[in-house]
BALOBA-1460 file (C-alpha; in Angstrom, 3 decimals):
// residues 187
<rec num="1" residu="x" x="129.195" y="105.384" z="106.530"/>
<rec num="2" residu="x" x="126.033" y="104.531" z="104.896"/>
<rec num="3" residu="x" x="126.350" y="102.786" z="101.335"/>
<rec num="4" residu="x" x="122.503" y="103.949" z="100.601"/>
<rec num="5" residu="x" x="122.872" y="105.912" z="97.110"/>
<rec num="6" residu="x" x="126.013" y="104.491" z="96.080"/>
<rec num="7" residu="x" x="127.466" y="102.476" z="93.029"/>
<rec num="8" residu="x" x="128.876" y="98.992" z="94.033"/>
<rec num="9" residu="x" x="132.944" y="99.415" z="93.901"/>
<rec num="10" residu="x" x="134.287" y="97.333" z="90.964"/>
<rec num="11" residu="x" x="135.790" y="93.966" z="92.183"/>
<rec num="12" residu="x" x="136.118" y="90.421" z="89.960"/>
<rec num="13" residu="x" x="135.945" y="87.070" z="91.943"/>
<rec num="14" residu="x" x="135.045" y="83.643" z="91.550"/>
<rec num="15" residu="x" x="131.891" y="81.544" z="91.791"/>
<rec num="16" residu="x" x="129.646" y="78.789" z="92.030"/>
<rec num="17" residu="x" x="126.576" y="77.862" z="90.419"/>
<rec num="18" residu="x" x="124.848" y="74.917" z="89.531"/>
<rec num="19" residu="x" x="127.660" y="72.613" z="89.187"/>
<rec num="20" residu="x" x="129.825" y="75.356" z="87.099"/>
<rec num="21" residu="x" x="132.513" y="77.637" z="88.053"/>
<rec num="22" residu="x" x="132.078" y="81.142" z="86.865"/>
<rec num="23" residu="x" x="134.365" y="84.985" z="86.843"/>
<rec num="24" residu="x" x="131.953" y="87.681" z="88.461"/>
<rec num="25" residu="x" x="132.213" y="91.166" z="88.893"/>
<rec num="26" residu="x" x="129.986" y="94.973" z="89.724"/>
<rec num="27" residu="x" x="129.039" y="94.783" z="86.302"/>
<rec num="28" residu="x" x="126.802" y="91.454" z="86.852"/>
<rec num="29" residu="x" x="124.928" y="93.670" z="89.686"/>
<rec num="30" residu="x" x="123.744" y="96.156" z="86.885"/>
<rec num="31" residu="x" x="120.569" y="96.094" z="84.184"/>
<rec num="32" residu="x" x="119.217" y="94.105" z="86.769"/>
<rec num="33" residu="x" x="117.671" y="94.122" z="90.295"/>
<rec num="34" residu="x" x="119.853" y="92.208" z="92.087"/>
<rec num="35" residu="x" x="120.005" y="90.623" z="96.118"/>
<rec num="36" residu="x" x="123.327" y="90.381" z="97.533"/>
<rec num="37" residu="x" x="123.785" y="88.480" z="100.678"/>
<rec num="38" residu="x" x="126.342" y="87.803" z="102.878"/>
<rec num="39" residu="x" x="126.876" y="85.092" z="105.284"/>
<rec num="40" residu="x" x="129.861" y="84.562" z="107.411"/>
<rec num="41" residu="x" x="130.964" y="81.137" z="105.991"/>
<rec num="42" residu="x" x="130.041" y="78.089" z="104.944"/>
<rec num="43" residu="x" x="129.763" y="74.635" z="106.441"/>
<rec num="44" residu="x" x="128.297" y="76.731" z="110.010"/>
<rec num="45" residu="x" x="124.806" y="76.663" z="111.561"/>
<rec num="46" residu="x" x="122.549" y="79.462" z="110.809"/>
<rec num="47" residu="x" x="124.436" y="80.381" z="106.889"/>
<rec num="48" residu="x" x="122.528" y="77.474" z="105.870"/>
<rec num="49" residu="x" x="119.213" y="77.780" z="107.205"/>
<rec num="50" residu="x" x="119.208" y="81.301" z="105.977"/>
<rec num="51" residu="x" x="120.809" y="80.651" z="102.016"/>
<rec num="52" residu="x" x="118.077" y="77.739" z="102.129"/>
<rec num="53" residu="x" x="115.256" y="80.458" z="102.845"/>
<rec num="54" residu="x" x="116.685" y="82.290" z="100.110"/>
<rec num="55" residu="x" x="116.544" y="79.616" z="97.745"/>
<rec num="56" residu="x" x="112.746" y="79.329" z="99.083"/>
<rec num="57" residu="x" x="112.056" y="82.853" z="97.713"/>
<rec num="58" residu="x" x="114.364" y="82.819" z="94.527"/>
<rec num="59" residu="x" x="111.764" y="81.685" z="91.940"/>
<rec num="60" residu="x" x="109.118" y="84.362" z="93.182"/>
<rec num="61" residu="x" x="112.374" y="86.502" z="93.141"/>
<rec num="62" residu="x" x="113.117" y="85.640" z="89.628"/>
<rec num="63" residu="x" x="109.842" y="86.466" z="88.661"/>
<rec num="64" residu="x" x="110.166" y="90.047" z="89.799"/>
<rec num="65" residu="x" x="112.969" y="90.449" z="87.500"/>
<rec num="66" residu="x" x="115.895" y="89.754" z="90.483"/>
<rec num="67" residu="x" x="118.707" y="87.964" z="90.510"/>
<rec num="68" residu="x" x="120.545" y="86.637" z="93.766"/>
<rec num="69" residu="x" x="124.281" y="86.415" z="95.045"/>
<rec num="70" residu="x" x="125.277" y="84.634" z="97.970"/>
<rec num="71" residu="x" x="128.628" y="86.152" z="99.494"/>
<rec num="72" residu="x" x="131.514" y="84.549" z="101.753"/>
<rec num="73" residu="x" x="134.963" y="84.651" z="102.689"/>
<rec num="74" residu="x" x="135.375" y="81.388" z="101.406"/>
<rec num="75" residu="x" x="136.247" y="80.333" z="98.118"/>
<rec num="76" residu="x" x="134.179" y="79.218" z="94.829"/>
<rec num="77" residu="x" x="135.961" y="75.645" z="95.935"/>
<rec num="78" residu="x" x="134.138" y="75.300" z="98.741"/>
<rec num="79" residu="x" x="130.773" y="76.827" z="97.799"/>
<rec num="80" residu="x" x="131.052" y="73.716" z="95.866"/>
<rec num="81" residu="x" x="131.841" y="71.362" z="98.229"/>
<rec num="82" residu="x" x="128.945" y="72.616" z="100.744"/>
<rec num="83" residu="x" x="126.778" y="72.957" z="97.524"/>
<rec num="84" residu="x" x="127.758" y="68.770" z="97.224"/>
<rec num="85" residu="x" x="127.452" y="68.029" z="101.004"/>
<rec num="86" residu="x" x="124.621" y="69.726" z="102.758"/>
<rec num="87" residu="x" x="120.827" y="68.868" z="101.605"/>
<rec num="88" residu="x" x="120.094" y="72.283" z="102.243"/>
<rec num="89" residu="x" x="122.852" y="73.740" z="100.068"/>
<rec num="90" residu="x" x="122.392" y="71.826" z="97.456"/>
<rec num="91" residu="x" x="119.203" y="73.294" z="96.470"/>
<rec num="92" residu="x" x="121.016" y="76.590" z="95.869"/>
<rec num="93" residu="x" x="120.228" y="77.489" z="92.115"/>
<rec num="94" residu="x" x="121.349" y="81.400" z="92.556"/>
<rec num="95" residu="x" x="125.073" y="82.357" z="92.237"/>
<rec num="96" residu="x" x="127.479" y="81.905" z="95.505"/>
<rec num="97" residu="x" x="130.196" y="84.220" z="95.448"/>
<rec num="98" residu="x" x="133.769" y="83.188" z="96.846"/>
<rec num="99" residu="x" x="135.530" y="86.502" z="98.445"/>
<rec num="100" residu="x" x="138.458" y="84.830" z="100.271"/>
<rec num="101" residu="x" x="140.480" y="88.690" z="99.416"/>
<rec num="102" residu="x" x="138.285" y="89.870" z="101.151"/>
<rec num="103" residu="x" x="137.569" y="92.556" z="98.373"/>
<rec num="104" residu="x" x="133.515" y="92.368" z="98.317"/>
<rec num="105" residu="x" x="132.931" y="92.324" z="101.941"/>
<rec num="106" residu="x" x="135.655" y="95.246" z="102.452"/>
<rec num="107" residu="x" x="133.663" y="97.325" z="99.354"/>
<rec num="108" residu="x" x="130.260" y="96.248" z="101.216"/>
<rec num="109" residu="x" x="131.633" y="97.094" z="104.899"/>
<rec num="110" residu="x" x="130.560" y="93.887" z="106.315"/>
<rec num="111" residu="x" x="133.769" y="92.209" z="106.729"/>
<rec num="112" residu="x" x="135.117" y="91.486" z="110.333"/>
<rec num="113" residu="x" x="138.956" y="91.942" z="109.850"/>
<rec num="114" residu="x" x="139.696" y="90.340" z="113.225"/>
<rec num="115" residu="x" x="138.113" y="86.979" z="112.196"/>
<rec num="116" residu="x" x="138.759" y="87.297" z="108.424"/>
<rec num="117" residu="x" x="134.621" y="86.694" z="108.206"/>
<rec num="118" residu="x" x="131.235" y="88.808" z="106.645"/>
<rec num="119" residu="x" x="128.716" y="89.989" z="109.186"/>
<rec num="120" residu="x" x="125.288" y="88.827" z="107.947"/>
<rec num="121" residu="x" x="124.260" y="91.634" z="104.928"/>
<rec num="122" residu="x" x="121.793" y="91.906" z="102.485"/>
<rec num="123" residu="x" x="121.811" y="94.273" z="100.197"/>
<rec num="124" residu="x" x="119.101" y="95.417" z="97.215"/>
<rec num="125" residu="x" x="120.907" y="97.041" z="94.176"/>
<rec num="126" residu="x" x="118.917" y="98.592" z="91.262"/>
<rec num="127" residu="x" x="119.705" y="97.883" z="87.388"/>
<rec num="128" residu="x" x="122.047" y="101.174" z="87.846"/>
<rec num="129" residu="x" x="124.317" y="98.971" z="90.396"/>
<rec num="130" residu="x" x="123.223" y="101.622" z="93.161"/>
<rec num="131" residu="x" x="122.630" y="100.377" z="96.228"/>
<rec num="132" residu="x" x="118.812" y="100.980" z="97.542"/>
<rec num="133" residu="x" x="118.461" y="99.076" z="100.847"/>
<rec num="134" residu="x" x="121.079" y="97.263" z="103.522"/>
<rec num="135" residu="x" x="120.175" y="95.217" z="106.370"/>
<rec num="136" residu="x" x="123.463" y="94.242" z="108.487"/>
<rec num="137" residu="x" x="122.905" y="91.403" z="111.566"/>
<rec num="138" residu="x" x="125.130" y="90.015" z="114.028"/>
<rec num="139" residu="x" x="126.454" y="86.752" z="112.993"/>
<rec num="140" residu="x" x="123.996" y="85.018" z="115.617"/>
<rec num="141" residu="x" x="120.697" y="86.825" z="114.283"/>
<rec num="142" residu="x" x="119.346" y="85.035" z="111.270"/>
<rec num="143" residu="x" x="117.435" y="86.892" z="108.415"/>
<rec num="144" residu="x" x="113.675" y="85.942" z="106.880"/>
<rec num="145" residu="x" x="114.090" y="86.110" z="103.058"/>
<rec num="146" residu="x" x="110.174" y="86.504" z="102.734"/>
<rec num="147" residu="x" x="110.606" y="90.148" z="103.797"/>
<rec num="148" residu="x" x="112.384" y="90.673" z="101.076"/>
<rec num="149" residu="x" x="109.700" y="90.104" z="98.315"/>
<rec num="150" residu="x" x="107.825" y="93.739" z="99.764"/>
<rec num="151" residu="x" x="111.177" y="95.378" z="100.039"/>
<rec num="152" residu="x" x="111.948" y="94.650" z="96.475"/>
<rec num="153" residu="x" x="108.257" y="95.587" z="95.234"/>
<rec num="154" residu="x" x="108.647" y="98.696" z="96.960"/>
<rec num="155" residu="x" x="111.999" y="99.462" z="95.463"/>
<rec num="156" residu="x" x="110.402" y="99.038" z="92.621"/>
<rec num="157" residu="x" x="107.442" y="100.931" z="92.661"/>
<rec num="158" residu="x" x="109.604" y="104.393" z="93.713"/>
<rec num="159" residu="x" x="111.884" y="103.507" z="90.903"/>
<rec num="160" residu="x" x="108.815" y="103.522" z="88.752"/>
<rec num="161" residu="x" x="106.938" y="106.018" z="90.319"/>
<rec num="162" residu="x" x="109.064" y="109.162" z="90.718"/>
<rec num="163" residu="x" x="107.644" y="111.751" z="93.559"/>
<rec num="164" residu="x" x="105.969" y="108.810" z="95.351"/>
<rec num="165" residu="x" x="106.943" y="107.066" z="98.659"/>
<rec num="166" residu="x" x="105.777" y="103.960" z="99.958"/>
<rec num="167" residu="x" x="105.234" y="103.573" z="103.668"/>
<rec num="168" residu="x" x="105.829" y="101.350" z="106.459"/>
<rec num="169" residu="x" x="103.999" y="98.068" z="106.086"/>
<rec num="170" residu="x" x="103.403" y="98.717" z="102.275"/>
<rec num="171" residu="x" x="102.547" y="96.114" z="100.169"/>
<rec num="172" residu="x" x="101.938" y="96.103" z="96.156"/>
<rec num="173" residu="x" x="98.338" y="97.881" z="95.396"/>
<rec num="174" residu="x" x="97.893" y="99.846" z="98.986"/>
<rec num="175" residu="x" x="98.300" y="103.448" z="98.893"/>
<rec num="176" residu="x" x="101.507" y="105.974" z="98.441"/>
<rec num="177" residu="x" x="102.620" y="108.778" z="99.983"/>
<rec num="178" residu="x" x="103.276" y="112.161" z="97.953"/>
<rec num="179" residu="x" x="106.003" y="113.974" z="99.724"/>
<rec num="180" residu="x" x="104.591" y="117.895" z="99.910"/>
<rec num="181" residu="x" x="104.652" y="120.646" z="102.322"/>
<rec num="182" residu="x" x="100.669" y="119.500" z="103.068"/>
<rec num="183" residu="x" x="101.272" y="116.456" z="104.402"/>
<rec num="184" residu="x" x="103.739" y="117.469" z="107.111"/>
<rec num="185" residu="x" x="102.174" y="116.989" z="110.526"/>
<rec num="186" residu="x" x="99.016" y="115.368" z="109.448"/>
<rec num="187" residu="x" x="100.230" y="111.919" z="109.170"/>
């Protein structure tokens, strides 16, 4: 079932960020654009290569008005604990997310009952807390957080631009698309 169009279910958790603890819930995904990502846990292999590439892209994130949430079964405890032990993760300035009910990750449909784990899943939510993109990858397949500075602009830009569509490849300043019966079959 695709979660394209929909409003984040409510859920409250705990997490971690920059050396606080801190109560989080739907409502922190709304009158915002927000990244959520999900990562099957923490101390692993690829989880921190990829949250580190996040961190890479938060300030140019940041500047396009977006916050980001890092999401794992584990708990707020241990996003501290990696946050204290890994080089990587402890450049992490965005907010991890603990989900050890696994509440998020159910609401999200990433979570991998049989292992009690999140498949990798990155989501882009609009200030309404709708979701407007998903990108799910086997736990082995790492993600490039550069591609999401165009998906974001682009979520953008239709937000802003009713009646418009951006196409593939699209980056800020090339042309749109205008949906209409005249463009069928000539693109």
């Amino acid at each position: 079932m695709s979660l394209i169009g929909k409003e984040v279910l409510p859920f409250q958790a705990e997490a971690f960020r920059q050396g606080e603890f801190l109560d989080v819930s739907e409502n922190n995904f709304k009158g915002k654009w927000s990244i959520v990502c999900f990562y099957p846990a923490d101390f692993t292999f690829v989880c921190p290569t990829e949250l580190e590439d996040l961190q890479n892209q938060y300030a140019e994130l940041q500047k396009l008005g977006v916050e980001v949430y890092s999401v794992s079964t584990d708990t707020h405890f241990t996003h501290k604990a990696w946050h204290e032990s890994s080089d990587a993760i402890g450049k992490i300035e965005y907010t991890m997310i603990g989900d050890p009910s696994h509440v998020i990750s159910q609401n999200f449909d990433v979570l991998r009952e049989d292992a009690g784990l999140a498949d990798r899943g990155t989501f882009i939510i609009d200030p309404d807390g709708i979701i407007q993109a998903a990108e799910i990858n086997a736990e082995g397949i790492g993600r490039d957080a550069s591609q999401l500075i165009n998906k974001i602009k682009a979520a953008q830009y239709v937000r802003n631009n009713p009646g418009e569509v951006c196409p593939a490849k699209w980056e800020e300043g090339s042309d749109t698309l205008k949906p209409s019966i005249d463009l069928v079959g000539k693109i």
